[in-house]
C-alpha positions in Angstrom: 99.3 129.5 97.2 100.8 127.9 94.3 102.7 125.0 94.6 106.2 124.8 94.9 108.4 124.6 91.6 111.4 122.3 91.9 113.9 122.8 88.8 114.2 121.1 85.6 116.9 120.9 83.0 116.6 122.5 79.8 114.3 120.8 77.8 114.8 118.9 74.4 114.8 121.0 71.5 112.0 118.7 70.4 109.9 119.6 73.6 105.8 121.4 72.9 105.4 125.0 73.1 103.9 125.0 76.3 106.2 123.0 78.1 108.6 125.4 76.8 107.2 128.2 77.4 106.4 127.2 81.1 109.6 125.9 82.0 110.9 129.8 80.8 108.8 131.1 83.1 109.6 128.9 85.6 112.9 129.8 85.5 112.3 133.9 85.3 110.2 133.5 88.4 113.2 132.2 90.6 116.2 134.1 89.0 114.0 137.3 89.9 113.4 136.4 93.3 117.6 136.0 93.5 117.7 139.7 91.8 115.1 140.6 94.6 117.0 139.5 97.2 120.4 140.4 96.2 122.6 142.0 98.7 126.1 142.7 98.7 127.4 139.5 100.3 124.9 137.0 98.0 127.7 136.0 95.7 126.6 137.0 92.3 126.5 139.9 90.3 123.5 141.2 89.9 124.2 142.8 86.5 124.9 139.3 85.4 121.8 138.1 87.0 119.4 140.7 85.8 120.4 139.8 82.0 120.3 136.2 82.8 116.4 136.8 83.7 116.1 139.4 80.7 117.2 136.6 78.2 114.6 133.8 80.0 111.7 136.6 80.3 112.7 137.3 76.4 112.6 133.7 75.1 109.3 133.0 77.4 107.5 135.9 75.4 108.4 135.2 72.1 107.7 131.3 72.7 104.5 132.5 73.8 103.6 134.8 71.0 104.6 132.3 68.2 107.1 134.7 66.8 110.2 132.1 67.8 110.2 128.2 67.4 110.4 126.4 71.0 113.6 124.9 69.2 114.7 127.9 68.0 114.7 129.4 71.8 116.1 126.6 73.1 118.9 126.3 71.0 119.7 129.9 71.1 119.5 129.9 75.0 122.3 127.2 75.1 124.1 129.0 72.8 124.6 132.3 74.8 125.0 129.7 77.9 128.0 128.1 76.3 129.3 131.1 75.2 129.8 132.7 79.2 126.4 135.6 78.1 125.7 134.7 81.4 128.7 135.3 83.3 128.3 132.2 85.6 125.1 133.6 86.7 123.2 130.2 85.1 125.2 128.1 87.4 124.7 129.8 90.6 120.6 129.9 90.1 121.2 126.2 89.5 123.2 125.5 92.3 121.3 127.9 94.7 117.7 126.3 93.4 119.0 122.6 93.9 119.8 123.7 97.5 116.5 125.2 98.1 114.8 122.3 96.3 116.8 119.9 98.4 115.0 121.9 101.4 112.0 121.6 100.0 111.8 118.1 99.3 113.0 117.3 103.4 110.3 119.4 104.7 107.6 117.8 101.9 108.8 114.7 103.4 108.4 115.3 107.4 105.3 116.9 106.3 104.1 113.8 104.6 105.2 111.5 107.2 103.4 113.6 110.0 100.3 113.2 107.8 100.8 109.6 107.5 101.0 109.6 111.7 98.5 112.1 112.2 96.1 109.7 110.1 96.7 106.6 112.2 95.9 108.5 115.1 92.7 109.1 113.6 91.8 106.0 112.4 92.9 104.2 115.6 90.9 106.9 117.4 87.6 106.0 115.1 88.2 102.1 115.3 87.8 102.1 118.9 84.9 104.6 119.1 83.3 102.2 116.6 83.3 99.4 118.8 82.0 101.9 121.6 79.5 102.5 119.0 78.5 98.7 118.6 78.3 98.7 122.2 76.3 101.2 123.5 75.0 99.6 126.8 79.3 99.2 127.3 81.1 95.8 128.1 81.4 94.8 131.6 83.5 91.8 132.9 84.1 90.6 136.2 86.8 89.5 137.8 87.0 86.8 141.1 85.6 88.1 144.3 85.2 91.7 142.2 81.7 93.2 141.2 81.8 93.8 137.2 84.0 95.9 136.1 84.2 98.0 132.6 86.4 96.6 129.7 88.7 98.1 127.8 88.5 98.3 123.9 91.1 99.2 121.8 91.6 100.4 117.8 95.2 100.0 116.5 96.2 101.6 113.0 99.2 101.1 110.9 101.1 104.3 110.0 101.0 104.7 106.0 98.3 102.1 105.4 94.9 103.2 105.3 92.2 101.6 106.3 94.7 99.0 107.8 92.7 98.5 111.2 92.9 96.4 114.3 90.3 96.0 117.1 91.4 94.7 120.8 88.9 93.6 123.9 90.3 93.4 127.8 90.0 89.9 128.6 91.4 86.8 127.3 88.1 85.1 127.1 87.1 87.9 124.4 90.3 87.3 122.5 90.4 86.1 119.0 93.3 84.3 119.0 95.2 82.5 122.1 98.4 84.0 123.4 101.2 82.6 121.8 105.2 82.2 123.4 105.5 85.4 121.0 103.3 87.1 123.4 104.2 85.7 126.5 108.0 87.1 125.3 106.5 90.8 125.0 105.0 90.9 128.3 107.6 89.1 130.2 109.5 90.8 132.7 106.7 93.7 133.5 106.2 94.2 137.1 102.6 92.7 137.9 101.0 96.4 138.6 97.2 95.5 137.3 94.6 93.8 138.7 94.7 91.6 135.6 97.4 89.6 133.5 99.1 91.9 131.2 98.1 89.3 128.7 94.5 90.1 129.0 95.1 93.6 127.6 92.8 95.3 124.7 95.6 96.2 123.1 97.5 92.9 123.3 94.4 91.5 121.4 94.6 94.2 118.8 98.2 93.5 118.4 97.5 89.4 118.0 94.9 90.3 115.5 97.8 91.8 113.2 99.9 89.3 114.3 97.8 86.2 112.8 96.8 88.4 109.7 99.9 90.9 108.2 102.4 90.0 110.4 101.6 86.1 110.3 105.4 84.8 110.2 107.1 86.9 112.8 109.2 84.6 114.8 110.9 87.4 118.1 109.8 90.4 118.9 112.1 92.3 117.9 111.4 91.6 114.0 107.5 93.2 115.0 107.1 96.5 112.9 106.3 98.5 116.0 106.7 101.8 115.1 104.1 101.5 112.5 101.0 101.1 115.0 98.9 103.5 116.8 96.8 102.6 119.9 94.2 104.2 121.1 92.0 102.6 124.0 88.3 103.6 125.3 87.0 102.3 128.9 83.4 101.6 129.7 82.4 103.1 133.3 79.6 102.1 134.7 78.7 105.1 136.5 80.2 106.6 139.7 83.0 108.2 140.8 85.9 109.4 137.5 89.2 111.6 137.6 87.6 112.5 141.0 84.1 113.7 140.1 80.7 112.0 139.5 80.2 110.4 136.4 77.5 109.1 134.3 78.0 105.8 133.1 79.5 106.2 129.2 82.7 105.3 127.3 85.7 107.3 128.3 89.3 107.3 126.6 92.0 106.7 128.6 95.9 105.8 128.1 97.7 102.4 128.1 97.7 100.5 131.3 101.2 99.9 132.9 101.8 96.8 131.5 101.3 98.5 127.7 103.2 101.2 128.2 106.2 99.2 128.5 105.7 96.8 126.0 104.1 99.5 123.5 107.3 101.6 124.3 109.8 98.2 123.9 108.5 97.6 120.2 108.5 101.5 119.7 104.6 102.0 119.1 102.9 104.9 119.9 99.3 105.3 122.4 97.5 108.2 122.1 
């Protein structure tokens, strides 16, 4: 499929051959698609139109064949433009293409910005399996008057920076960096739900990690870029009983705990 063409203006009379030539046929390609599609409520004559694409289709063949300048066609175009040849037909491809290329350029954009998302996911999604991969025996932690238990681990991406990657461990005694009143701040107010601190968190971890490197400076939470991350968490279970059936013991993804999914959902992040 070729790619879409936005429009240009007429080039300088000083322009190459081929850019000349091309931006012809350019411009014959989507005046014929208005001919094709006429109908009798389009709001142009298509008389007008059809000679408007004859005169491009003209110009791009004799560019192309070296019997006419790319000055000469230029100039001559602008001159039948200026003297109404066209019959307003010029203005309305240019106003209907910049309306259609206006379209184009928001959907270009959503698509590009659902790449950009679609990319964190990923690489949040591989940043935590690579830790899995690092530990393939798992992580186990326990907690008082508990039998071990399997930690968390957690990869956290930053939407439009590749390669911009965070890892997060459950428990605060695997934590790089202490919690800071910036922390205790996020977490405060959320209901006690866990068996654990909501401090302790793999993804609170990840989120310090950015904090003391990128995001070294931010003073409330409010000012933290939020929806710009990605989480994605993995769970080591040692064997047993899982979503209600016997399980092997292995890495398993699963969602943010309570406690994450309000503060991931107060800053505006996203936990897939």
């Amino acid at each position: 499929m070729e790619p879409y063409q936005f429009f240009t203006p007429i080039p300088a009379a000083t322009a190459d051959r081929d850019t000349v030539k091309g931006w012809f046929f350019q411009r014959k390609v989507q005046v014929s698609a208005l001919c094709a599609g006429h109908t009798p409520r389009s709001g142009f004559s298509l008389d007008s139109m059809e000679a408007l694409r004859s005169k491009l289709t003209a110009y791009e063949s004799r560019v192309g064949l070296n019997t006419m300048t790319p000055a000469a066609a230029i100039t001559q175009f602008q001159q039948w433009l200026g003297d109404y040849g066209d019959n307003g037909a010029w203005q309305f491809y240019v106003d209907d293409q910049t309306r259609k290329d206006g379209v184009e350029r928001e959907r270009q954009r959503v698509a590009a910005e659902a790449r950009k998302v679609s990319e964190a996911e990923a690489e949040a999604r591989a940043t935590a399996k690579g830790i899995c991969d690092q530990h393939p025996g798992g992580l186990l932690s326990s907690r008082e008057g508990e039998t071990k238990v399997g930690r968390v681990v957690c990869g956290m991406a930053v939407i439009g920076s590749p390669g911009a990657a965070y890892e997060g461990f459950s428990g605060q005694d695997l934590h790089r960096y202490a919690t800071t009143s910036l922390i205790t701040e996020l977490v405060r107010g959320i209901t006690q739900s866990e068996k654990w601190p909501p401090e302790s968190c793999a993804e609170v971890d990840a989120l310090k990690r950015w904090l003391n490197g990128p995001g070294a400076g931010i003073s409330s939470v409010e000012k933290i870029p939020g929806d710009t991350f990605v989480f994605h968490a993995r769970v080591w279970h040692p064997g047993g009983k899982w979503g209600g059936k016997e399980s092997s013991p292995g890495w398993k993804d699963r969602g943010a705990c309570v406690y994450c999914q309000n503060w991931i959902k107060r800053i505006g992040a996203r936990s897939v």
